[in-house]
C-alpha positions as CSV (number, residue, x, y, z in Angstrom):
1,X,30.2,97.1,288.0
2,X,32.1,93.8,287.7
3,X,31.2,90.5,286.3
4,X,30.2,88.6,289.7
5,X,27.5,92.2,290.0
6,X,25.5,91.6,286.9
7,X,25.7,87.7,287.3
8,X,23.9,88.4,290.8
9,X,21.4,91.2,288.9
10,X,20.6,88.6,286.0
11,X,19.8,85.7,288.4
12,X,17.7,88.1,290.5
13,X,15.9,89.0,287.2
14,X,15.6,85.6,286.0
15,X,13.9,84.8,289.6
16,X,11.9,87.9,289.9
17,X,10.7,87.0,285.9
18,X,9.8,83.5,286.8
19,X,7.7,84.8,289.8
20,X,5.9,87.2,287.6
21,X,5.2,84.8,285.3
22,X,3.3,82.6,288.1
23,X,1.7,85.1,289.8
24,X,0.5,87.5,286.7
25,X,-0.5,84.8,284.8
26,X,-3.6,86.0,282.6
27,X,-3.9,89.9,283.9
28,X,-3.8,92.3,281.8
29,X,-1.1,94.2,279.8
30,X,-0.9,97.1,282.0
31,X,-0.3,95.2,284.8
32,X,3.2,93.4,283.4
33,X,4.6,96.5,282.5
34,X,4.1,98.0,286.2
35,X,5.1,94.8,287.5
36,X,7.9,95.1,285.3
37,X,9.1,98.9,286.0
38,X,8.9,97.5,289.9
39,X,11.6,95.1,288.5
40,X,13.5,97.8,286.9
41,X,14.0,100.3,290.2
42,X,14.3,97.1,292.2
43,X,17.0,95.9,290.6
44,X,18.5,99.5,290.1
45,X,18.5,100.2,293.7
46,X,20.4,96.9,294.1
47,X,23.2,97.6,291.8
48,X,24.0,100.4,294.2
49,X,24.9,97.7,296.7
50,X,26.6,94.6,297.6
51,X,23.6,92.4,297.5
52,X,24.2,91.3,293.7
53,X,27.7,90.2,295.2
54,X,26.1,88.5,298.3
55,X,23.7,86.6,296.1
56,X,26.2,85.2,293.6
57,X,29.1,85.0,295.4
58,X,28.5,81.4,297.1
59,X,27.2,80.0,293.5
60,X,30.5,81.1,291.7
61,X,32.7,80.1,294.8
62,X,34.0,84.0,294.5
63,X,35.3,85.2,298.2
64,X,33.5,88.0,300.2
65,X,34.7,90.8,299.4
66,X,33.3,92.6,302.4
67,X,34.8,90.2,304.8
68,X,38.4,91.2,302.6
69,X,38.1,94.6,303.1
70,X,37.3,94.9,307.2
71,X,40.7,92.2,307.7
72,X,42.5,95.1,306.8
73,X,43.9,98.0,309.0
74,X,42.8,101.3,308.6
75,X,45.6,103.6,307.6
76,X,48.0,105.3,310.3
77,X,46.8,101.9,312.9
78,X,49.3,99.3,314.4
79,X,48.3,96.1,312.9
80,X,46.8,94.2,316.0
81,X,48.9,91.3,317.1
């Protein structure tokens, strides 16, 4: 993982925090820590992909990496001209 990844995680968990704490507000224990595992597998799944990137990217004026990679020719291709 690099450092523009967990900025995009921690945003998405300060978000998905902020949203809990409006919509949860006065429910029971039991229900924070499910909302909170939700949280948890959410934002696991996403650090398996470029969405963390995606999401922070444009804030900290970091280039797309994706666009970077696909400019490239694949190996044993002419470069197109």
């Amino acid at each position: 993982m690099d450092e523009l990844q967990i900025r995009g995680l921690a945003m998405m968990l300060a978000v998905a925090l902020i949203v809990m704490l409006v919509l949860l507000r006065g429910q029971k224990r039991a229900i924070w820590y499910f909302a909170l595992a939700l949280v948890a597998v959410g934002l696991g799944y996403l650090a398996t992909t470029n969405a963390p990137r995606e999401f922070a990217g444009p804030l900290f004026d970091a280039p797309d990496q994706a666009v970077d990679e696909t400019a490239k020719p694949a190996p044993g291709t002419a470069p197109a001209q």
